[in-house]
Residue, then its C-alpha position, 0 to 999 in steps of 0.5 A: x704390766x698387762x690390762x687384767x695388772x692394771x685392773x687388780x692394782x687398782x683393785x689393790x689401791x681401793x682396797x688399801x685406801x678403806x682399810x684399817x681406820x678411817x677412809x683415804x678419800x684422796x687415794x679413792x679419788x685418785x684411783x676412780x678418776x684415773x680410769x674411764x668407765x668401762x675400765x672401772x666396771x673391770x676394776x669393780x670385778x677384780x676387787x670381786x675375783x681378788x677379795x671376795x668383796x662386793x666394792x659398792x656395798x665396801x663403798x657404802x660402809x665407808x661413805x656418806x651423804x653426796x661424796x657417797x651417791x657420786x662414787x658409787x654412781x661411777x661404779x655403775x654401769x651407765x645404761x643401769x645408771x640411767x635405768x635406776x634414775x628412772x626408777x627412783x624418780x618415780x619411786x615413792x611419793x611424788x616424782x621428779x619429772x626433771x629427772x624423768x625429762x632428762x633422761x627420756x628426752x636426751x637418750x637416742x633410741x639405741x640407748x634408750x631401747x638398752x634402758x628399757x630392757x635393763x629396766x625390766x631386768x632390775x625391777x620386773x616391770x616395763x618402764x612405760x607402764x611405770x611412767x604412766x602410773x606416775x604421770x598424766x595428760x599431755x606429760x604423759x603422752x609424749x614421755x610415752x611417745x618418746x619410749x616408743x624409740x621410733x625417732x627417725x635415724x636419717x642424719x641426710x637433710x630432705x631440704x624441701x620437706x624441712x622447709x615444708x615442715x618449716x611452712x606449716x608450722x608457721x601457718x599453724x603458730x597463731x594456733x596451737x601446735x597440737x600434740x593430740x594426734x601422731x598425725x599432727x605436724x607439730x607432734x610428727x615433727x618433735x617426736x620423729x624428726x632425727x637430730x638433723x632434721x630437727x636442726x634443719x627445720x628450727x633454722x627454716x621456721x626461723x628464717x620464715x617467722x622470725x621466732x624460733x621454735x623454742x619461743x613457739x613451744x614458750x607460748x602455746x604450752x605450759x607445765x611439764x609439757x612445755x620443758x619436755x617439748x624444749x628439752x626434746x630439740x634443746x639436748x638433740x639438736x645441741x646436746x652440750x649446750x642444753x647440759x651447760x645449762x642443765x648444770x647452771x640450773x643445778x648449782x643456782x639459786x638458794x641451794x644444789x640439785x645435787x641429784x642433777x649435778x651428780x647424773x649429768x657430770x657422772x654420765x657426761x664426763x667422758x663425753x663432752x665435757x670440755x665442749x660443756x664447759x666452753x658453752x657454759x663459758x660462753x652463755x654466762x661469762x663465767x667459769x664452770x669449774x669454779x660456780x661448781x666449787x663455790x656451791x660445794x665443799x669437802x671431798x664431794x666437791x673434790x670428785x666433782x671437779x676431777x671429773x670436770x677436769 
């Protein structure tokens, strides 16, 4: 069977899965699980070529609720994804900076400078200015920053310029690490450091000051800023990890945030996943498949634990 075959029955099985009355859940999950990403963007066009059909808008008036937003979520191409995340986070009344910190902290500027380009082709507007409509203060200034895209992409460690960096911070932490000028250490440091980098001088300032960096950020700001400053070196530095947590935050307490769960098990999936669910195991001792499932039900929850698996 040729790849184009492949994709046409697929096509064919989503199709016959909606038809008729009622809808077979379990052969939609089947089908859409069964493909990566990119392979479900063809299949979404040869249900187009082959029955004239738009398959989200057939999606959307078959399904509800939480089952609905995750399927048609993986029918998305991911750099849309991101940027319609964007979007409605900022939409309306209120915003959901969680959403925004997310995305904006976690994306490397390859990505990032996709996301900003889809953005403008979906919604006629440039993200940065809708970030700062919806935002303000020290917030705003480094979501703004960090849209600029110029984090540096050296992944060779300068060892005497960390340990350099590492230094200056421990000078300046009885003060405030300030953030009011690109010239200034602590801000030059989170806004432009590689990866690598990052990772370089978090171990040096631990070594020279006993306290990590995180801790630092933990008793000089508050707010939106202080996540956005932890989220910055938490998903660069350990990018599994941070979502492990992510996760975790998402199904504890009194209620889900299905949004965050949906996003992060949607665009992390094919990614590292399993690498998530080993730190979520070794952080809290428990087993992640089974903390999702227990926090939701029906074929939701179903959709949500294949693409755990």
């Amino acid at each position: 069977m040729s790849e184009s075959d492949i994709y046409v029955k697929a096509a064919e099985e989503l199709r016959k899965a909606m038809e008729g009355f009622g809808t077979d859940e379990e052969s939609l999950i089947r089908t859409v699980t069964a493909h990566k990403t990119r392979d479900r963007l063809k299949i979404k066009k040869a249900y187009q070529e082959k029955y004239n059909k738009d398959l989200i808008e057939d999606l959307k008036s078959e399904l509800s609720g939480k089952f609905e937003d995750a399927m048609i979520a993986l029918f998305k191409d991911p750099v849309e994804y991101d940027a319609e995340c964007l979007y409605y986070a900022m939409k309306g009344a209120g915003t959901d900076e969680t959403c925004l910190i997310e995305i904006i902290a976690s994306r490397p500027n390859w990505l990032m400078q996709k996301i900003k380009l889809k953005y403008k082709e979906l919604y006629n507007k440039e993200l940065e200015e809708d970030v700062k409509g919806d935002t303000s203060g020290d917030f705003q200034k480094l979501l703004i920053g960090l849209l600029k895209c110029n984090r540096s992409e050296n992944k060779e460690i300068n060892r005497e310029e960390c340990q350099k960096i590492a230094s200056q911070l421990n000078e300046e932490k009885e003060q405030k690490w300030s953030i009011e000028s690109e010239e200034d250490v602590f801000y030059k440091y989170v806004m432009f450091s590689s990866p690598q980098e990052l990772s370089a001088v978090a171990r040096e300032y631990y070594k020279i000051s006993s306290e990590t960096i995180i801790d630092g950020i933990e008793k000089k700001f508050s707010g939106d800023s202080k996540e956005l400053l932890k989220t910055i070196l938490y998903s660069l530095i350990s990018p599994s990890e941070y979502f492990a947590t992510r996760i975790k935050k998402a199904i504890e307490g009194f209620g889900t945030d299905n949004k965050t769960l949906i996003r992060i098990l949607v665009t992390r999936c094919e990614v590292d996943m399993n690498i998530i669910k080993k730190y979520y195991h070794q952080i809290y001792q428990k087993d992640m498949i089974e903390d999702v499932k227990s926090d939701i039900s029906g074929d939701y929850q179903k959709l949500m634990i294949e693409l755990i698996k």
